[in-house]
N, C-alpha and C positions, 0 to 999 in steps of 0.2 A: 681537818679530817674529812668536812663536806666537799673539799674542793679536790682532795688526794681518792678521797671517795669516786667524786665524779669522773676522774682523771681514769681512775681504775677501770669503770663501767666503761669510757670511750674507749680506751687499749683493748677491752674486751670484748665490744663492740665491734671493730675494726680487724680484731684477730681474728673473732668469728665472720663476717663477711669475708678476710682472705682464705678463709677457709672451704665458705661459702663457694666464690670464686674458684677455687681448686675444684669442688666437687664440681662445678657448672665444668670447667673442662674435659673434667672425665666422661660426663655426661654426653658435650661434644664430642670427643674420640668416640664414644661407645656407640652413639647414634650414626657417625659417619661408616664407621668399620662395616654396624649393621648392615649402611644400607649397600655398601663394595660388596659384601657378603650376597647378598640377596640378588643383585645383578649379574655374579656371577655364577650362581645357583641356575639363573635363568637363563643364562650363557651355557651353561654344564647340557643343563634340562634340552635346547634347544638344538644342539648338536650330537646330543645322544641320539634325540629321536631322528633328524636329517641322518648319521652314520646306520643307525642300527634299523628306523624304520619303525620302529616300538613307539606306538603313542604315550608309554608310562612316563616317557621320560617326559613329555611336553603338557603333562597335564597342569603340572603346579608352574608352568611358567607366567601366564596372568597374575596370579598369586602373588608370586616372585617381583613382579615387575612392580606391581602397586606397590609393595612391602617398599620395595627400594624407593622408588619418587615418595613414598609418605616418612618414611626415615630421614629421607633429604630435604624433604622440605620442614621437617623437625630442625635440621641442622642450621638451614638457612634462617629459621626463626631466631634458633638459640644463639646465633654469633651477631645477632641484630642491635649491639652495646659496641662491635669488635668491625668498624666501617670494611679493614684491610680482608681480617676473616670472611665479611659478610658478602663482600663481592665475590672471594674465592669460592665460597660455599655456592654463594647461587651461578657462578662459572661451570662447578660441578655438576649440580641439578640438571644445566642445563645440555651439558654434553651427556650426562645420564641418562636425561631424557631421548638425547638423539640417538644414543646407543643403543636404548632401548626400540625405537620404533626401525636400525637400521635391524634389529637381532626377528622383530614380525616379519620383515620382509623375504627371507626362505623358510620360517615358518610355514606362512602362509603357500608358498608353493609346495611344501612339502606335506602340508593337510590337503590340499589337490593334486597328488600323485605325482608333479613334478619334480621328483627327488635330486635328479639331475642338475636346473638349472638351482636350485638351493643349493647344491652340493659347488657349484660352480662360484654365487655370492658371498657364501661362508672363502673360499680356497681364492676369493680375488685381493684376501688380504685390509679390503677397505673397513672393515669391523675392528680388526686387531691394532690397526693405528690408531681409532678412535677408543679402541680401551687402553691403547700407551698412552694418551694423552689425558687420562681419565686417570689413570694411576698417579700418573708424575703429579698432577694438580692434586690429586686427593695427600699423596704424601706429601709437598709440600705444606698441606691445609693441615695435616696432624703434626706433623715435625713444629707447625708455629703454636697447634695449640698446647702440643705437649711442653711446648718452652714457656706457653705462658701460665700454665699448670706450674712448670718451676719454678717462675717469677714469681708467683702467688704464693709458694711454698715459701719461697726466702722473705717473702715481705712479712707473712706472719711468721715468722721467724723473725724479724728485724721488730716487729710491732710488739714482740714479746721480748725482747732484750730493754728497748724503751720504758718497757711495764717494770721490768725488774729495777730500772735506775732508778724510776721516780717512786719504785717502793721504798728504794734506801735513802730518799729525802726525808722523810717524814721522821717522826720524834724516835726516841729507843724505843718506846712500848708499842708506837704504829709502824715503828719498822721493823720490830718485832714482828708483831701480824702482820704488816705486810710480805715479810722475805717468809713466814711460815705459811704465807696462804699462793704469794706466788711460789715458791716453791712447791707446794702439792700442785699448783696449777699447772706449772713446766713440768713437776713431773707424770701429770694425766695428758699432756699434750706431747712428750717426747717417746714416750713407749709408744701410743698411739702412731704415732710417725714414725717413729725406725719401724714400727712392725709393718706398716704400709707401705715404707723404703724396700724394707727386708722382700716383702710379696713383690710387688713390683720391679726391682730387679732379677730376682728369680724369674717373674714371666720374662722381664727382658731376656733373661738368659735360654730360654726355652722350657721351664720350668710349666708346664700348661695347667698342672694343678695346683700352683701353689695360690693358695687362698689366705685371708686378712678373719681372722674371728671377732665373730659382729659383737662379742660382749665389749666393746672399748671404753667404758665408763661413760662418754657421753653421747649423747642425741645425735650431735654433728660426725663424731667418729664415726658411729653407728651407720649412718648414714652414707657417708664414704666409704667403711667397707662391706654396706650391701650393694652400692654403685659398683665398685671393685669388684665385687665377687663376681655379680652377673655379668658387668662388661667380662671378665676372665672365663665365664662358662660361655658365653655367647661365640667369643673368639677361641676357644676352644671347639665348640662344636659347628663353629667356619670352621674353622683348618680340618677337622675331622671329616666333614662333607667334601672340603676343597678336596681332600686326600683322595674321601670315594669317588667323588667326579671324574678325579684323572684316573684313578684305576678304570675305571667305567669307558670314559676315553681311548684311556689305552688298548682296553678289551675289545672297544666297538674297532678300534682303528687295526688289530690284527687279524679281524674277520673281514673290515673291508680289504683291506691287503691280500687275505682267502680270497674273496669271493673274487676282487681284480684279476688273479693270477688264475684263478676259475675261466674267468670270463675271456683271459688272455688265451688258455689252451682252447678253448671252444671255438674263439676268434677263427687260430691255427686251423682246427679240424674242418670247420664249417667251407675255410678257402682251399685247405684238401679236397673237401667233398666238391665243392666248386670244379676242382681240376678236372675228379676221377667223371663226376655228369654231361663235361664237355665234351671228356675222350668216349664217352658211353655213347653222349647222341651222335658223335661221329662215326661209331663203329659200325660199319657193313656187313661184316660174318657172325655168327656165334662165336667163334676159334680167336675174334679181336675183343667182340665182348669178355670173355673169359680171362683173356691174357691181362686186360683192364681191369677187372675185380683180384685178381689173382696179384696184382703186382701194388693195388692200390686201399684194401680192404686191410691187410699186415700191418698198413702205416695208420692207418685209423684207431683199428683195435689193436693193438701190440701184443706181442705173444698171447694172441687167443686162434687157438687152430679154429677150420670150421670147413663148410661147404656151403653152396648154393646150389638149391634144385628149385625148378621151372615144372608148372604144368607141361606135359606133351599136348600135340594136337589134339586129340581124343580128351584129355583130358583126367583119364583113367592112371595114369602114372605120374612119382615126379621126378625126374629125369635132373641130375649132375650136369650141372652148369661149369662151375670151377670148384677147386678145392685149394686149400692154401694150409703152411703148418705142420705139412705132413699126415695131416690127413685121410686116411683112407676113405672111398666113397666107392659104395656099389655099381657097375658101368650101367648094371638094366635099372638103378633106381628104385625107387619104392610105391606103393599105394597111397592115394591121399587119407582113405583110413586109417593108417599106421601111425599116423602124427597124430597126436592130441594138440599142438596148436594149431592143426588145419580144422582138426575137429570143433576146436570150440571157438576160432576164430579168431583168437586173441596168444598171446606171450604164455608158453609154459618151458617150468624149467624145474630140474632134479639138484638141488642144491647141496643133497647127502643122501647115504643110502637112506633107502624107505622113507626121504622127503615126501615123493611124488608119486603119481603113476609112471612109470619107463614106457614112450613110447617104442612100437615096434619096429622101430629104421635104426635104433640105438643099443647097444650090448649093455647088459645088464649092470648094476652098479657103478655106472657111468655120471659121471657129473658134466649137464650139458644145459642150454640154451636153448631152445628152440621160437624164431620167432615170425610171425607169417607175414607177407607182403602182401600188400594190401595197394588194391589200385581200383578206382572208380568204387568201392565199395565191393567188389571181387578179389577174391585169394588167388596170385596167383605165383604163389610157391613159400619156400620157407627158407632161410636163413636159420644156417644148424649150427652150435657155437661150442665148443669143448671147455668147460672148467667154469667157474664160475662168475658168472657178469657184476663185475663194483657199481657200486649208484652212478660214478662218472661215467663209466661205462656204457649204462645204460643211455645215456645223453647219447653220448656216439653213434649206439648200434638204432639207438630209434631213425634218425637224421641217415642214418648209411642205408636203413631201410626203405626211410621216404626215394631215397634219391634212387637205389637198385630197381625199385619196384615201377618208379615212373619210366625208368630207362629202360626196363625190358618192353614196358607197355608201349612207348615208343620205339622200340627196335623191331618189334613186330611187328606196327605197323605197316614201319619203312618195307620190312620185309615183303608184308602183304599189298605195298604198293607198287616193290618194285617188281615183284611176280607178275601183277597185272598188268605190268606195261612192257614186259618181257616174253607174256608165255600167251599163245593161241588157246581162247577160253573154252573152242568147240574141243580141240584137240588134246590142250593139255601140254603142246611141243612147247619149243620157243617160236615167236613171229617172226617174219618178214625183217623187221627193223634190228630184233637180235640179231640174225643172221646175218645180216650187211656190217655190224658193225665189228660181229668177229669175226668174219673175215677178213676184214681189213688186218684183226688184228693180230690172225694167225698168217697171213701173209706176210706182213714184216717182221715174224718171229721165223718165220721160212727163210726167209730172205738173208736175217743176221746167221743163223744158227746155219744155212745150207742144208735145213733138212725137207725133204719132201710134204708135200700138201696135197689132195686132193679133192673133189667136189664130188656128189651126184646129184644129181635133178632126176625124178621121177615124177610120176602121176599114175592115178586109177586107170584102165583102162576101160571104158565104153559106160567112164561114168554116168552121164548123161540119162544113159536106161534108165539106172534108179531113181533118180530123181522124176523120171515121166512115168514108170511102173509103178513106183510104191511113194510116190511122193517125196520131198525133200527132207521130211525127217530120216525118212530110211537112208536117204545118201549123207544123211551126218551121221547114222549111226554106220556103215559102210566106214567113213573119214576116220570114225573113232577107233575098229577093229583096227584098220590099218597104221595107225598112228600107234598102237598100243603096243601091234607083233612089232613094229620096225624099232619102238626105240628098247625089247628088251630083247634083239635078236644084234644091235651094233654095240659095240663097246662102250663103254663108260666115257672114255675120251674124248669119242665120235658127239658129234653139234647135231642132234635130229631137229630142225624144223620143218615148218607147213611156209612153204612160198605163197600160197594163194590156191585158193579154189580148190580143188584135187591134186595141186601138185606138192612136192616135197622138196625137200635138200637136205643133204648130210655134207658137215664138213669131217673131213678126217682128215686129222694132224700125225705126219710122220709114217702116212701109207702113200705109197706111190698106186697109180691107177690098176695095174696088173696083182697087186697086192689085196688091194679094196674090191677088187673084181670077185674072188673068193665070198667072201663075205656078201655082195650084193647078191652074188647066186644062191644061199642061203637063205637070205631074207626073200630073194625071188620066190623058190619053193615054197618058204612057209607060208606067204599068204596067198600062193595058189592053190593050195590045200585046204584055205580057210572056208569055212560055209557061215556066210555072217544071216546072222537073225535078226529083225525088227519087232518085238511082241511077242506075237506066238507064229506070225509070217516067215518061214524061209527066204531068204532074199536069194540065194543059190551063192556060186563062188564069183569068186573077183578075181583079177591080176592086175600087174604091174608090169609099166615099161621103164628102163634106168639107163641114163646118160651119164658115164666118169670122164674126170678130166685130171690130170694133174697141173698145175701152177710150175708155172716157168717164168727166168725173168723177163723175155720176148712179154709177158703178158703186163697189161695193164695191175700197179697195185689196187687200186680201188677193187679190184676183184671182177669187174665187170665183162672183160675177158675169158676168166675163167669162168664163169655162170654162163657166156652164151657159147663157149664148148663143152661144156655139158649138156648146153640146151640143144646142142645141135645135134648129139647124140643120144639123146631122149629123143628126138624124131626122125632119128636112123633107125630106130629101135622099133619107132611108130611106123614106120615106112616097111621094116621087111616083117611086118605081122606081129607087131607087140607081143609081151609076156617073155621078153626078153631083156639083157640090158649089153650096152654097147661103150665098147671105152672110145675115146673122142682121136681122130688122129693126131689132132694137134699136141695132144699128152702123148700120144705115141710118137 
């Protein structure tokens, strides 16, 4: 009895240790899962914040990371009986580990503003081979613990079959009690088990709550199905997180896709504006500028009618640049008081009736844009916009702004530069060098076309006085009267310059000499009639002597030819008593 006794205690002994052993594996599952779990939280956390830019996502990643290496290094404890486990576990640990310090490394660039080059470590792929290689080992390391969780189940299963034989040795009255006490015994260890078979293939099956009720009649049950339950809620609320992370992913990864396809039309627009700035600093005329916002401004802003108005000189008006859209724009323009964004310096706009104030360039219950250019810290015009401007929008029109505003500022200059090296500063004509050079260039359009060209050279006649009587300011103001009657006395066509000192030249395109002769007797008269003033000094009258020539091809193109018959009959003219003018024989 002592020795069937003994017998008994070791079979129960040995059963409860395989049992022991079962729970020790689940324990391992439970602690490895953890810590995959925990890794990839940190993985989740790490990438949220590199996509989305949000530090929330990256706060719990430390957290995350230690959780994991202290979960693993639990594991590598607990397989430290199991040599094969115990290498795989600390194989894990150890690519864990590396996972982990590769996953700081665009953290860290991406806690220093370089989201880019993070963005660049995450997408080169080297991260996600070393979590393939993290998984495959980690499932490997559960697939053997889970089999030796089985091994263990069937051995106390084999350890309790044993128990039952050597019950039925013993006498009829001890194997009596014994088949009535192993049988209560089997049957407080088979419920127990099929209920923990029962839970546990339901989770296999995806069952995530199906749970093991801890009353199991003893200590050791007990104890496996509070292992069980927690390992079951724990993997439960992985999967639950895994689930939020990739939604969270998913979400971060449709806005960086937004914000790409953002980044891609701006891309577009900014190398538009690039084209339309090039053709801008190239343009010569107002009439090239215009044609260049007019054709290039439609492709920017997409059906958004609008206009461009420019300070004038004076600065008192703002004067229609181009329009585009359909747009109607006033020809005389408007005051810069009537805008409110010249007024206030800044962007105003009518979004709906009775939004805003309606400035006064604009009809009433109008839905418009108005927004001012801005150059060196000076307004100088506004950019008018019909309907109303989208947030993207606004990207465009700010950018289309910089780039108008600098180009007129620079087209003005040009302007202003090339004035000055074209026009006589006393007089106001064109110089010397204009004049050489179109003549040249109305000569060869004489020449293709066969149409007539003429010249005249003139001078003050007995200039010199004034300059010795009233001094030489008076003979610039003398230079100035006469410059003024001549150039609104010839046509629009006619080339009025100052050759030098007193004298003049007109080119007239498409008048033959006898034609142009007319016309110089007019301007003759008018400023022999002139009485020019210096102060409050009379200076008395002045005249004019005038040499015409017409261009023929006997002449030199360079025009040099025709300049010295002209010149020759400017001192024909000098010769029989000036105050006359003389067409050249040679043109005759």
């Amino acid at each position: 009895m002592a020795s069937l006794a003994g017998l008994l205690v070791d079979a129960s002994r040995q059963t409860s240790q395989s049992f022991e052993w079962a729970g020790h594996s689940v324990e391992v599952i439970e602690t490895t899962e953890a810590a995959l779990g925990d890794l990839r939280e940190a993985e989740s956390g790490q990438r949220g914040f590199i996509i989305t830019r949000n530090p929330a996502y990256a706060r719990s990643f430390a957290e995350r990371v230690e959780s994991s290496a202290r979960n693993m290094a639990v594991a590598v404890r607990q397989t430290s009986d199991n040599p094969m486990q115990h290498a795989r576990a600390r194989e894990i640990a150890v690519l864990m580990a590396q996972r982990a310090t590769f996953l700081r490394q665009p953290l860290l660039l991406a806690r220093h503003g370089d989201f880019t080059g993070a963005v660049a470590i995450v997408a080169s792929g080297r991260g996600r081979e070393l979590m393939d290689a993290i998984s495959a080992r980690a499932s490997g390391f559960l697939n053997e613990e889970r089999a030796l969780q089985t091994s263990r189940q069937d051995a106390a299963d084999k350890r309790l079959a044993s128990g039952r034989r050597l019950a039925i040795i013993g006498g009829v009255v001890v194997a009596l009690l014994v088949v009535c006490s192993f049988a209560l015994l089997i049957r407080g260890i088979r419920r127990p088990l099929a209920t923990m078979m029962r839970a546990m293939t339901a989770l296999g099956d995806g069952e995530q709550d199906a749970r093991i009720d801890t009353a199991m009649g003893s200590e050791e049950f007990n104890r496996l199905a509070e292992g069980y339950n927690a390992m079951a809620e724990r993997l439960r609320n992985a999967v639950a997180d895994q689930a939020n992370s990739e939604r969270q992913l998913q979400t971060a990864n449709a806005e960086l896709q937004r914000n790409s396809e953002t980044l891609r039309e701006r891309s577009s627009v900014i190398g538009l504006l690039g084209g339309m700035s090039h053709r801008m600093q190239a343009a010569r005329t107002d009439d090239e500028l215009a044609q260049i916002i007019k054709v290039f401004v439609p492709r920017v802003l997409p059906n958004v009618p609008g206009a461009l108005y420019a300070h004038n000189n004076s600065r008192n008006c703002l004067v229609p640049i181009a329009s585009w859209g359909g747009t109607d724009v006033p020809i005389e323009g408007f005051a810069p008081d009537r805008c409110w964004a010249l007024r206030r310096g800044q962007s105003h706009y009518v979004s709906g009736p009775g939004g805003d104030i309606v400035c006064g360039h604009v009809g009433e219950d109008e839905i418009y844009h108005c927004e001012p250019l801005l150059a060196g810290g000076e307004v100088i015009g506004v950019l008018y916009l019909q309907g109303k401007i989208e947030s993207e929008n606004r990207f465009r029109m700010n950018v289309l702004t910089e780039n108008i505003a600098s180009a007129l500022v620079n087209h003005r200059l040009q302007r202003s530069l090339r004035e000055q090296t074209i026009r006589d500063p006393l007089t106001g004509l064109f110089n010397r060098r204009y004049m050489e050079e179109t003549l040249k260039l109305e000569i060869a359009r004489a020449s293709r076309a066969g149409t007539p060209l003429s010249l005249v050279m003139c001078d003050v006649d007995h200039f010199k006085r004034f300059n010795d009587e009233f001094g030489h300011d008076a003979g610039d103001a003398v230079l100035q009267v006469v410059a003024a009657e001549m150039r609104s006395r010839f046509r629009d066509g006619d080339v009025v310059c100052r050759f030098g000192g007193e004298e003049f030249t007109i080119i007239a395109p498409g008048t033959t000499a006898d034609a142009l002769a007319g016309r110089v007797e007019v301007v003759r008269r008018a400023i022999a009639e002139l009485t020019v003033r210096h102060g409050s000094r009379s200076l008395g009258s002045t005249s004019m002597s005038f040499g015409i020539a017409t261009w023929s091809n006997t002449m030199a193109r360079d025009g040099s030819t025709l300049i010295q018959a002209a010149d020759m009959a400017l001192y024909q003219s000098k010769r029989e008593g000036r105050n006359r003018a003389t067409i050249s024989l040679i043109a005759a």
